[in-house]
Structure formats: C-alpha cells, structure tokens
N, CA, C and O atoms as a Tripos MOL2 file, in Angstrom:
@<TRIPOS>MOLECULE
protein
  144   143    36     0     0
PROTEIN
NO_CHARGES

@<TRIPOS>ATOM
      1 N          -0.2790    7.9860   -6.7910 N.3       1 UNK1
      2 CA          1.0990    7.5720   -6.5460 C.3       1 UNK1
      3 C           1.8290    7.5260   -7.8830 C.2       1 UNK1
      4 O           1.1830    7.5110   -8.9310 O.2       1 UNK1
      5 N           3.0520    7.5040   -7.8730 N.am      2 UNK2
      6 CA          3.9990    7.7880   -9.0660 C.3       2 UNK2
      7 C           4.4350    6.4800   -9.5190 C.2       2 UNK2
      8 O           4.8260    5.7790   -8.5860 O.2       2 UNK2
      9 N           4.4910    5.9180  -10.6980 N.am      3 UNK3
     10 CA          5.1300    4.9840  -11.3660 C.3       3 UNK3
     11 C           6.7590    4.6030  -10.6770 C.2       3 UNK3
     12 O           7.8610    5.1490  -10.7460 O.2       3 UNK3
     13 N           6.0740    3.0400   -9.8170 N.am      4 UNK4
     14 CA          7.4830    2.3850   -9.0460 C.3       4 UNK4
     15 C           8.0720    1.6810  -10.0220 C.2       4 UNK4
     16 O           7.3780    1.0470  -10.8160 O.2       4 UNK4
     17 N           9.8480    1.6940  -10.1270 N.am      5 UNK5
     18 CA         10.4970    1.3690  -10.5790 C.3       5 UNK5
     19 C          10.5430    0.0390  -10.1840 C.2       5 UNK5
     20 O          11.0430   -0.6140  -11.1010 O.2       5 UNK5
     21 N          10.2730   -0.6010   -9.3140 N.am      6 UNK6
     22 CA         10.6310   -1.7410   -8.6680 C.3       6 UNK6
     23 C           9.1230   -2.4860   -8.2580 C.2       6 UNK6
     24 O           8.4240   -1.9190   -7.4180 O.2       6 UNK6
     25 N           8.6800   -3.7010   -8.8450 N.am      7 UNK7
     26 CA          7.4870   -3.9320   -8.2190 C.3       7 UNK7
     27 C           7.6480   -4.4420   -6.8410 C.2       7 UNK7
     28 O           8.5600   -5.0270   -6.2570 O.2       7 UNK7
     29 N           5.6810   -3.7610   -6.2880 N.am      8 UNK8
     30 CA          5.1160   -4.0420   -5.3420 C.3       8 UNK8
     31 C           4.5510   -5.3440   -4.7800 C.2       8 UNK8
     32 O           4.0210   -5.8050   -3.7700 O.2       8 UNK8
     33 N           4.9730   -5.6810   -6.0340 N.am      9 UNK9
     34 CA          3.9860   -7.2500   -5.6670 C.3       9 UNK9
     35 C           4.9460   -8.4350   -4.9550 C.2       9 UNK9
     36 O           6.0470   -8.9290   -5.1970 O.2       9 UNK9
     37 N           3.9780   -8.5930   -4.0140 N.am     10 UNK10
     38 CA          4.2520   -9.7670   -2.5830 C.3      10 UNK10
     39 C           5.3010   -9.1370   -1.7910 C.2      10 UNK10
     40 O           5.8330   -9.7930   -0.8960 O.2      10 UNK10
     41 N           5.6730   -7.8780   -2.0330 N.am     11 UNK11
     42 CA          6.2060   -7.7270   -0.3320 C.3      11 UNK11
     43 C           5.2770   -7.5400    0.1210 C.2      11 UNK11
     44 O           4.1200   -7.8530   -0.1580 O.2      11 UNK11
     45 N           5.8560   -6.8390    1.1030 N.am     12 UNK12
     46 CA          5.3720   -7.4080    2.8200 C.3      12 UNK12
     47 C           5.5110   -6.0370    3.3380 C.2      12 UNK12
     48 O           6.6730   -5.6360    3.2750 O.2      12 UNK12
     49 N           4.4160   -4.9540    3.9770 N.am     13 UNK13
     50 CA          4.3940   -3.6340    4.7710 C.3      13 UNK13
     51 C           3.3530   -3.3460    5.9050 C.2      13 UNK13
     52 O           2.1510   -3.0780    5.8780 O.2      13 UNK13
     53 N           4.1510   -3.4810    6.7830 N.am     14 UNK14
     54 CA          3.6650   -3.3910    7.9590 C.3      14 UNK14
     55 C           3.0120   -1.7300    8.2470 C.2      14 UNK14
     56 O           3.9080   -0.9410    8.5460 O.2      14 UNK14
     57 N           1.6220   -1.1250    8.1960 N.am     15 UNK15
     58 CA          1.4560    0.4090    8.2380 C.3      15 UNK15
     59 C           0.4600    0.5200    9.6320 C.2      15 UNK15
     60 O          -0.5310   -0.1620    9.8950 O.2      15 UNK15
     61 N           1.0490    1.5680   10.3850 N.am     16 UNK16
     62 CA          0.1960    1.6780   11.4790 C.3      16 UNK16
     63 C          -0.7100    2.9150   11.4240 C.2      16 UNK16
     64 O          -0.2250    4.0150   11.1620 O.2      16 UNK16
     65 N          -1.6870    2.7930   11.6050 N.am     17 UNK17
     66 CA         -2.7530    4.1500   11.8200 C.3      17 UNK17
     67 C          -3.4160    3.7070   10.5180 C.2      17 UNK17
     68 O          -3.3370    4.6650    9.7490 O.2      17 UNK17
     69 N          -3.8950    2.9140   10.0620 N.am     18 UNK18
     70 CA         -4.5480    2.4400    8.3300 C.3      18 UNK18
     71 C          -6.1690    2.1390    8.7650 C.2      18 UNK18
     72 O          -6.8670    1.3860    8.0860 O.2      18 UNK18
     73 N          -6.4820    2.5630    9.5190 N.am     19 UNK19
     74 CA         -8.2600    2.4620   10.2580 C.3      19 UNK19
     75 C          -9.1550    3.5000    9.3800 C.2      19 UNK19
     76 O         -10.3450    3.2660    9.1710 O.2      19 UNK19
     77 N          -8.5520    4.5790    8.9150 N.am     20 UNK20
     78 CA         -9.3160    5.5300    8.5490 C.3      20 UNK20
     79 C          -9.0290    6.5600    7.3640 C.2      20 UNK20
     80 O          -7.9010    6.3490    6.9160 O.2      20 UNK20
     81 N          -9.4940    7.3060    6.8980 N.am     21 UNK21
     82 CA         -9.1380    8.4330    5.9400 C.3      21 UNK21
     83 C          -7.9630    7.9880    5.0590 C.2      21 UNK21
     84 O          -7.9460    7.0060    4.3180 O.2      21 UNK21
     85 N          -6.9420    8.9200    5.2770 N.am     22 UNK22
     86 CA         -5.8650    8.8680    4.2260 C.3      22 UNK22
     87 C          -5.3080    7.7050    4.8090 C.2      22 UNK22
     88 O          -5.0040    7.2380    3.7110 O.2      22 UNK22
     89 N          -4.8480    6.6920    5.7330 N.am     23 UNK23
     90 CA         -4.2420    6.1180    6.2830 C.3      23 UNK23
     91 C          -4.9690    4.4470    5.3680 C.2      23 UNK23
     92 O          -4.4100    3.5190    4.7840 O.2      23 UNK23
     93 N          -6.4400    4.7740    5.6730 N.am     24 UNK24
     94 CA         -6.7500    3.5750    5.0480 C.3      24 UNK24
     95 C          -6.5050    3.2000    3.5250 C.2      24 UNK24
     96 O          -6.3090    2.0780    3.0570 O.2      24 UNK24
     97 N          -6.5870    4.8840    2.6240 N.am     25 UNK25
     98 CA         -6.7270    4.8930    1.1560 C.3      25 UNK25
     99 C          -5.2210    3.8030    0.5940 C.2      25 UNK25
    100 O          -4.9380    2.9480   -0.2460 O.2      25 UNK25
    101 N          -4.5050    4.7060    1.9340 N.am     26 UNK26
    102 CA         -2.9920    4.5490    1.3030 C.3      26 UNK26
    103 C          -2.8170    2.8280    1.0240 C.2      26 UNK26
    104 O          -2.3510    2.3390   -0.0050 O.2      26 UNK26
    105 N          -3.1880    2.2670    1.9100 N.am     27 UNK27
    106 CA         -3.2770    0.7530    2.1340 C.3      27 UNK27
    107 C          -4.4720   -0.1810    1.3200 C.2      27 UNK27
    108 O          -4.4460   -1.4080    1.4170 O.2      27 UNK27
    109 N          -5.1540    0.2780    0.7920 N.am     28 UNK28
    110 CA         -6.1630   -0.0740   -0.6040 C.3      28 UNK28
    111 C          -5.1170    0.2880   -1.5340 C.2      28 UNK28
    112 O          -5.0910   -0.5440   -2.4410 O.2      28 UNK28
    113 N          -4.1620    1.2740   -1.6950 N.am     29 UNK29
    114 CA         -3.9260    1.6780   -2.7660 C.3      29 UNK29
    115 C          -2.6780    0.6990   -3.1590 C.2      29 UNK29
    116 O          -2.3170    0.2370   -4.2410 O.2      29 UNK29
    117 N          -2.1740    0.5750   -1.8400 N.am     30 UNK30
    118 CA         -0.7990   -0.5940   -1.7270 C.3      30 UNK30
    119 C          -1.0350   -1.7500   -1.9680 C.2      30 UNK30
    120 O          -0.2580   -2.4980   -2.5610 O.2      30 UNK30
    121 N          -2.2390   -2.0850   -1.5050 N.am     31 UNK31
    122 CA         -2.9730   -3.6600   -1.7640 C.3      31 UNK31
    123 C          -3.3530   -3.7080   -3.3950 C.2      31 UNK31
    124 O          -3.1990   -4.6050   -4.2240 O.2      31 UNK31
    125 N          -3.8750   -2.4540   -3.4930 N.am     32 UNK32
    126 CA         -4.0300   -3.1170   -5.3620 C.3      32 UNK32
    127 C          -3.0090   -3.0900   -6.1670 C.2      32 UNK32
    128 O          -3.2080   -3.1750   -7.3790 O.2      32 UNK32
    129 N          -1.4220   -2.9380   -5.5310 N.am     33 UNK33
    130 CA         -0.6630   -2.8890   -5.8660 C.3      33 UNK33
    131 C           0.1210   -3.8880   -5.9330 C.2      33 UNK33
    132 O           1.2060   -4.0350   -6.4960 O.2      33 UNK33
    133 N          -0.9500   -5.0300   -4.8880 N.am     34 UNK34
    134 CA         -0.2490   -6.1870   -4.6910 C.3      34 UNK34
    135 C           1.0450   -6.3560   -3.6740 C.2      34 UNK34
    136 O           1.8300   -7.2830   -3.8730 O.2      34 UNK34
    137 N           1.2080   -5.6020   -2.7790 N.am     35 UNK35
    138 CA          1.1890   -6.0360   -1.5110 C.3      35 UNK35
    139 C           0.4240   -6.2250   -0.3350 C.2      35 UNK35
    140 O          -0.6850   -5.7720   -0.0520 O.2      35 UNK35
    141 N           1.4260   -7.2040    0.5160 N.am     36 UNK36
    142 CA          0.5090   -8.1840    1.3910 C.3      36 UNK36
    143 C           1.0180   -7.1850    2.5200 C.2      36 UNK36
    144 O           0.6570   -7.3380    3.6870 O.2      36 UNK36
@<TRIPOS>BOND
     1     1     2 1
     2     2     3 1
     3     3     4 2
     4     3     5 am
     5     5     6 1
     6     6     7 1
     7     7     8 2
     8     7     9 am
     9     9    10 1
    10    10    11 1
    11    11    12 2
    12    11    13 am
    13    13    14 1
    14    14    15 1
    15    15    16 2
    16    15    17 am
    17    17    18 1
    18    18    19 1
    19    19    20 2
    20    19    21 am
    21    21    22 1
    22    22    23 1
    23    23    24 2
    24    23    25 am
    25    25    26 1
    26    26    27 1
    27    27    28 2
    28    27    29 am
    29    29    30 1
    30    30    31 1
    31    31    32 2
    32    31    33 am
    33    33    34 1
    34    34    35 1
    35    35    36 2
    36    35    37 am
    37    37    38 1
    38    38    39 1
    39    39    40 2
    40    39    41 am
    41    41    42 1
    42    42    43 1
    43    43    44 2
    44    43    45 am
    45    45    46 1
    46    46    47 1
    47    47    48 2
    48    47    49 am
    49    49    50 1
    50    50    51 1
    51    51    52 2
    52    51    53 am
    53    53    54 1
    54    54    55 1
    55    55    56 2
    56    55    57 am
    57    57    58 1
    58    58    59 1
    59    59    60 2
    60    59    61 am
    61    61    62 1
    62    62    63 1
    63    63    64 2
    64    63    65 am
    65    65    66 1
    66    66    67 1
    67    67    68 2
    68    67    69 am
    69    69    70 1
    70    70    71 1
    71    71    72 2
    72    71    73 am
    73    73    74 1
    74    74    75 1
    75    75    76 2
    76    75    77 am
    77    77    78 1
    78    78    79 1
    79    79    80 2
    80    79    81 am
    81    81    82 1
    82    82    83 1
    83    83    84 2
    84    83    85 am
    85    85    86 1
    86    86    87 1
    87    87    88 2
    88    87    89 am
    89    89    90 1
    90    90    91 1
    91    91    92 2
    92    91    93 am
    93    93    94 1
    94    94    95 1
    95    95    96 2
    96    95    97 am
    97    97    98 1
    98    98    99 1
    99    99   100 2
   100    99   101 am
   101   101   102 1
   102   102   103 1
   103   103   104 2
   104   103   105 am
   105   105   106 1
   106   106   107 1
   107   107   108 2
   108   107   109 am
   109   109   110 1
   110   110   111 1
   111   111   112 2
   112   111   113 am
   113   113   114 1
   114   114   115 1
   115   115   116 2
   116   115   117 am
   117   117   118 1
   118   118   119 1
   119   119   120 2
   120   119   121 am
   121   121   122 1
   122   122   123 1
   123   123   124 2
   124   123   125 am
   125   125   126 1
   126   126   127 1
   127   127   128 2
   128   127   129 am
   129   129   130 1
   130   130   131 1
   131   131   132 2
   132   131   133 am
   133   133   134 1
   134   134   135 1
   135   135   136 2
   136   135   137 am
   137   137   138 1
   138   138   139 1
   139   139   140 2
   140   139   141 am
   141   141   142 1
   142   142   143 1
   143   143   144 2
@<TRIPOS>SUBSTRUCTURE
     1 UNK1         2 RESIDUE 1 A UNK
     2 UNK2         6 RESIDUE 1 A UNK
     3 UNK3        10 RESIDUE 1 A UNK
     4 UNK4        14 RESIDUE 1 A UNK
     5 UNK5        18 RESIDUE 1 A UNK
     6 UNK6        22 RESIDUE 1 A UNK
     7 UNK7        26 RESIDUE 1 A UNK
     8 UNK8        30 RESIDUE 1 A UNK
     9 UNK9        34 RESIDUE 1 A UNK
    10 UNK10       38 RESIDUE 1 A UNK
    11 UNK11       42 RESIDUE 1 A UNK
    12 UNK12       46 RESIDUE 1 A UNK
    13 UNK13       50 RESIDUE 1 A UNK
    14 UNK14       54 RESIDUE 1 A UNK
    15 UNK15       58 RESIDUE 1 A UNK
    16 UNK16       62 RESIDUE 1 A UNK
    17 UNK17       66 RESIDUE 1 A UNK
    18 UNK18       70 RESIDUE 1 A UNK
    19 UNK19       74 RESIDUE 1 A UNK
    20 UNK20       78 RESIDUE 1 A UNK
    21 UNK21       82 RESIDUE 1 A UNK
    22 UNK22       86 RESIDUE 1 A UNK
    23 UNK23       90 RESIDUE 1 A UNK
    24 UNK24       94 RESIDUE 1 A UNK
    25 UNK25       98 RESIDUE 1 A UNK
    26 UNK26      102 RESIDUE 1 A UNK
    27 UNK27      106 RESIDUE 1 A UNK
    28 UNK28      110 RESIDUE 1 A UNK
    29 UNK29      114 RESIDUE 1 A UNK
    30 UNK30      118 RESIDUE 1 A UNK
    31 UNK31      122 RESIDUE 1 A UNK
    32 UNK32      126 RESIDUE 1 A UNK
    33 UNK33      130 RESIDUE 1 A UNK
    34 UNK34      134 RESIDUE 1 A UNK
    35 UNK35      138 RESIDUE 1 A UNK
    36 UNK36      142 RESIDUE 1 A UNK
C-alpha cells in the first residue's frame, strides 16, 4: 500500500468478504495500520 497522507489510526472500517486470501491480507494490513 502507498504512503497515507492522513492517518489510519482508530478509525473505524467496516470490510466484507475479509475470510480469506486477498480479502483477509487487506485487513491485517489495515489493522497494522491501526485501524479498528
């Protein structure tokens, strides 16, 4: 992912289909990003 201008940390993203493959990475990747 590309350098956010705006931090990630403590919002809030609701992602549906995050069970598996790319869907799950994306949501590890958001979480170590520090959203909830």
């Amino acid at each position: 992912m590309t350098h956010q201008p705006e931090s990630l940390e403590g919002k809030t993203l609701l992602i549906t289909g995050a069970a598996r493959r790319i869907g799950a990475a994306i949501v590890r990747m958001l979480h170590a990003e520090g959203m909830n």
